[in-house]
C-alpha positions as CSV (number, residue, x, y, z in Angstrom):
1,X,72.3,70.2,125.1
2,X,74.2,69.4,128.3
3,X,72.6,66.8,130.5
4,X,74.8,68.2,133.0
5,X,72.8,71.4,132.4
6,X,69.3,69.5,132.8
7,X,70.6,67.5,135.8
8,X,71.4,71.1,138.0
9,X,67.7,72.6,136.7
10,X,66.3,68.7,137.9
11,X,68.5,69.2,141.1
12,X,67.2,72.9,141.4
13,X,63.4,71.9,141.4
14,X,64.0,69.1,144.1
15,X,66.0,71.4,146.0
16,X,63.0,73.9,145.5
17,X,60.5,72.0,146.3
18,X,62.4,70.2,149.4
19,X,62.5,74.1,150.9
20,X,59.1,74.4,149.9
21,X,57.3,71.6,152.1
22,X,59.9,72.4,154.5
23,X,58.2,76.0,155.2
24,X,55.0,74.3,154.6
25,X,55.7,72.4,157.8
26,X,57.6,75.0,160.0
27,X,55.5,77.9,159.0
28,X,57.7,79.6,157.7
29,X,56.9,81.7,155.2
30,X,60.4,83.2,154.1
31,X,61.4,79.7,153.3
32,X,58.9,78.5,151.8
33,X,58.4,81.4,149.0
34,X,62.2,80.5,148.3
35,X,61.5,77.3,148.3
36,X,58.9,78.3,145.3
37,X,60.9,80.8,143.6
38,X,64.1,78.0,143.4
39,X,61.4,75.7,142.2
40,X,60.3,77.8,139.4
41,X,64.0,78.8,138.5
42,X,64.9,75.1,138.3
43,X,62.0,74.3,136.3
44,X,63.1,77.2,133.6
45,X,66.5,76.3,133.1
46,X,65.3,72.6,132.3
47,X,63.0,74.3,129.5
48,X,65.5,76.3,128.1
49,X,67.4,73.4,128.1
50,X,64.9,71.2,126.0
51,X,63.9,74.3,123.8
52,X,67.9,74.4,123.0
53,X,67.6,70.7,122.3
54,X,65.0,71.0,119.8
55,X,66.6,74.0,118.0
56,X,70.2,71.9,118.0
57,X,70.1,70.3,114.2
């Protein structure tokens, strides 16, 4: 598929994870459970992306 496509779900998790440690550090929670659930999000749309890979003949 698109690596355009895999770039924004690589970019997501960084992004994610970036908000994540951020909370982490602050203490605060609100952003670091978005920090996790943009994580996750980016981490599915890369999957998708290699399961449309694999079905592409």
């Amino acid at each position: 598929m698109s690596i355009s496509k895999k770039a924004k779900g690589v970019a997501k998790t960084a992004e994610g994870k970036t908000k994540e440690t951020a909370g982490k550090i602050t203490g605060n929670k609100d952003l670091e459970l978005k920090g996790k659930a943009e994580k996750t999000q980016g981490r599915a749309r890369k999957t998708v992306e290699k399961g449309k890979d694999l079905l592409e003949p």
